[in-house]
C-alpha positions in Angstrom: 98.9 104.4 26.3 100.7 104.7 29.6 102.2 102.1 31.2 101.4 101.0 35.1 102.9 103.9 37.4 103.0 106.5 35.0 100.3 108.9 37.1 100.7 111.7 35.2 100.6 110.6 32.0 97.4 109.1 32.7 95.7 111.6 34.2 97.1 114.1 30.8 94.7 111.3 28.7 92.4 110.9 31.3 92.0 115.3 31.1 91.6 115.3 27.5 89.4 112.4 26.9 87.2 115.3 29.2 87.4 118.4 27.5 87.0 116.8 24.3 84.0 115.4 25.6 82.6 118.8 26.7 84.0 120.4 23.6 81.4 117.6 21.8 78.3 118.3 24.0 78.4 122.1 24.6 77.1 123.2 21.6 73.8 120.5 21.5 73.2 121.3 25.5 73.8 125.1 26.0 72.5 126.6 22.4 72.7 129.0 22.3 75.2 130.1 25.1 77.9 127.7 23.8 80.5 130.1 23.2 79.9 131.5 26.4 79.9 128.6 28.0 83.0 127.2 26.5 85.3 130.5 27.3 84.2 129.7 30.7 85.0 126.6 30.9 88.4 127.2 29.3 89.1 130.2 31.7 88.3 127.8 34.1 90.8 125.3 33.5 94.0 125.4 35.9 97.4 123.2 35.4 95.3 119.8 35.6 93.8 120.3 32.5 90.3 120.4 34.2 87.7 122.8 34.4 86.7 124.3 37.7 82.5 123.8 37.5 82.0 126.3 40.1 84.3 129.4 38.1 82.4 128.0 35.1 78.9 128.1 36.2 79.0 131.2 37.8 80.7 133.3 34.9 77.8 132.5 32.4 75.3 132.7 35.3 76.6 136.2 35.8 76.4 137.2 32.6 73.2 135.9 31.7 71.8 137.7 35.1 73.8 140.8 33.8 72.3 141.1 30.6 68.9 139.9 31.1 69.4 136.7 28.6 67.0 134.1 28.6 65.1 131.7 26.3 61.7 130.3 25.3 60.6 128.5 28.8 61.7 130.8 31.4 62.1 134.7 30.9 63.6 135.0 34.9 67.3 135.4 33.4 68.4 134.8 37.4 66.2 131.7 37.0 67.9 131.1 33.6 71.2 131.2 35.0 71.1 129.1 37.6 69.9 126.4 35.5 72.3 127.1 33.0 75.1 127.0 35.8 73.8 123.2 37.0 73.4 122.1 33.2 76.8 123.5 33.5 78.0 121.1 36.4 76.1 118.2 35.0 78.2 118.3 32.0 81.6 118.6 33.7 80.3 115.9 35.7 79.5 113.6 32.4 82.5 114.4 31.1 84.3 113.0 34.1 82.6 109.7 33.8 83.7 109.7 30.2 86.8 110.4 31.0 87.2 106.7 33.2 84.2 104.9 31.9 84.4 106.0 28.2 85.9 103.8 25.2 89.3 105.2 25.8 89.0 105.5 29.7 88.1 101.6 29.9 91.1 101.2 27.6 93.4 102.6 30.0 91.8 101.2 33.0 92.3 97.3 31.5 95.9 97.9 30.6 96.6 99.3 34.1 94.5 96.3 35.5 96.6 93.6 33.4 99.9 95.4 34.3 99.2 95.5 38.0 98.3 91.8 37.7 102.0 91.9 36.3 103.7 93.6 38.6 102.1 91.2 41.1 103.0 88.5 39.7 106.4 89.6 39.1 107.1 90.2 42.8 105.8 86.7 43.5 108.0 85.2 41.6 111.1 87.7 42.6 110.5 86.3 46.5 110.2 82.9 45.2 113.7 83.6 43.2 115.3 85.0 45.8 113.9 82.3 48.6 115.3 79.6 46.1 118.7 81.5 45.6 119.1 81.6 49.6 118.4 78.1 50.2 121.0 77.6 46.8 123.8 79.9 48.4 123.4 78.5 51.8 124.1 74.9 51.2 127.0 76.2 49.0 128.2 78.0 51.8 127.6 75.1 54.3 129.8 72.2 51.8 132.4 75.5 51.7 132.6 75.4 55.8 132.8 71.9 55.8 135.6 71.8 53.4 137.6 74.2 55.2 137.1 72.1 58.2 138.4 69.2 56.5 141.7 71.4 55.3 142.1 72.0 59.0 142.0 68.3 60.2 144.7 67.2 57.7 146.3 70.9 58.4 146.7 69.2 62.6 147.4 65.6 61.2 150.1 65.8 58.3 153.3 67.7 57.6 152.2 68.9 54.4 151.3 72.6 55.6 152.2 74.6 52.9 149.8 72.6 50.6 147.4 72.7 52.7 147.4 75.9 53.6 147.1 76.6 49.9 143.6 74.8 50.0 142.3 76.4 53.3 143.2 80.4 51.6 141.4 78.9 48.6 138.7 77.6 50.4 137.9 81.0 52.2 138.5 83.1 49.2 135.7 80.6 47.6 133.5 80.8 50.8 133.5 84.8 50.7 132.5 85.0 47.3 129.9 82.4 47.3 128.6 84.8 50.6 129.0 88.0 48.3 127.0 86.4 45.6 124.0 85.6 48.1 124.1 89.3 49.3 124.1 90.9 46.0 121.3 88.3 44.6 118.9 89.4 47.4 119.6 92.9 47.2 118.5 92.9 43.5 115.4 90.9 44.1 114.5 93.4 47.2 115.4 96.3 44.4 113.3 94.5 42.5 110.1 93.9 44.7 110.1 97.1 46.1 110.4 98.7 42.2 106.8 97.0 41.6 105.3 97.6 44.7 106.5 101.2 44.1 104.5 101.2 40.7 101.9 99.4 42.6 101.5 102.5 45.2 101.9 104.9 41.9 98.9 104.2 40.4 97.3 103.4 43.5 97.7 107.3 44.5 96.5 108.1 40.5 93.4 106.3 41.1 92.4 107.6 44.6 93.1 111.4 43.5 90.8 110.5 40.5 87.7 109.1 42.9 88.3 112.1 45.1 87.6 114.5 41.8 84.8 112.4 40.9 83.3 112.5 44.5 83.7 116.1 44.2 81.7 116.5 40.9 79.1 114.3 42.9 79.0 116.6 45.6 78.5 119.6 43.9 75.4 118.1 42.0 73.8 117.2 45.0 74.4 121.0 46.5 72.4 121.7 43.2 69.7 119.3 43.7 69.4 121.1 47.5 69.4 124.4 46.3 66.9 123.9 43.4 64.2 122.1 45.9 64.8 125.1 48.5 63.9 127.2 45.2 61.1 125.5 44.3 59.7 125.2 48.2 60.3 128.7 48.5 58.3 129.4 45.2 55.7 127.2 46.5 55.2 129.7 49.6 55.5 132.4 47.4 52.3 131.3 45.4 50.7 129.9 48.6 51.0 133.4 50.3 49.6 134.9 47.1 46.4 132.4 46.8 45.9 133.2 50.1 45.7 136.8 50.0 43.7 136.5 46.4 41.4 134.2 48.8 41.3 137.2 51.7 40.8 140.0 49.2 37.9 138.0 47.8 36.3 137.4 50.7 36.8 140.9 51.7 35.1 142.1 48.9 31.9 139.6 49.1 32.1 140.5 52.8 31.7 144.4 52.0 29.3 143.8 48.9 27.4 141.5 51.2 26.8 144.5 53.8 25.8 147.0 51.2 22.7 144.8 50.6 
């Protein structure tokens, strides 16, 4: 399992828990196109890993259209492909849900959880380190300036310059290294925050490009609820037209046989 920023890695497991998932449900849902089906969906597949539904759907739609396949409950084979193009998206779809919300996607999804909590935590207590290790250096640095202060009271009131002097150069060397200390220590807990927060935005940016692919799948499904209720409208013209010229024809006829009596 990948550890919290790793995007990539993520999405590789988050890609195969997917196409092992369609590999599993192809051949129970599309018998008996599955080999069809599955060469599509593996042509269809680009450097993500994942397959593209639309390049899928319409490559076995085509064919079935182009060689007049279709099965038990519908004999239309451009009927039959569209439906076998949606079952197509529906699965993708599935698969993408597996993919987050399956055993191994809930797996990954608590361990990025608990190391974001982490990361969180660990930048909390990085400010509070580096809060404490300020306030630390600064009264260092204060009792330093005060002792040099000192030196240069006794430095104005005795003859003994040369000693005291000695004291004063210490002093300062003392005071710029406590003041070097302080820097450095806040610079590495700054590294340090902004390396979580970094991790933090990581997989921040994995799970928003993973929503926007699932919003996508979404999408496309409800395209192919729209298009199969303008079907089925359109069909229920077409047999609305045809009762209603059956129902012209007949009173046509009982019309003309009524005349010829």
């Amino acid at each position: 399992m990948a550890s919290l920023g790793n995007v990539w890695t993520d999405f590789q497991y988050y890609a195969l828990d997917l196409q092992n998932y369609l590999k599993a449900q192809i051949p129970d849902t599309l018998k008996p196109l599955e080999v069809q089906t599955q060469t599509a969906i593996t042509n269809s597949t680009a450097s993500l890993k994942i397959p593209n539904p639309n390049v899928a759907g319409n490559s076995v739609s085509q064919q079935i259209t182009q060689y007049s396949i279709s099965d038990k409950f519908e004999n239309n084979s451009a009927v039959r492909g569209k439906m076998v193009r949606n079952e197509i998206a529906r699965q993708i779809t599935r698969s993408s849900v597996e993919g987050v919300l399956g055993r191994n996607g809930q797996a990954r999804l608590s361990i990025d959880l608990q190391n974001t909590q982490k990361a969180v935590d660990d930048t909390a207590v990085f400010a509070n380190n580096a809060a404490a290790n300020k306030n630390k250096k600064q009264i260092e640095i204060e009792q330093q300036v005060l002792g040099a202060g000192s030196i240069l009271n006794g430095l104005a009131n005795t003859n003994l310059s040369s000693s005291i002097l000695g004291s004063l150069q210490s002093n300062q060397a003392q005071l710029a290294k406590l003041t070097w200390e302080g820097l450095s220590d806040l610079e590495l807990q700054n590294i340090n925050i902004e390396r979580e927060q970094s991790r933090i935005m990581g997989e921040t940016l994995g799970n928003t490009i993973q929503m926007h692919e699932a919003l996508q799948y979404s999408n496309l499904n409800l395209a192919n609820i729209s298009q199969e209720m303008d079907e089925v409208n359109r069909a229920k013209r077409v047999d609305t037209s045809a009762e209603v010229a059956r129902l012209l024809r007949a009173t046509s006829q009982t019309d003309l046989l009524g005349r010829k009596r």
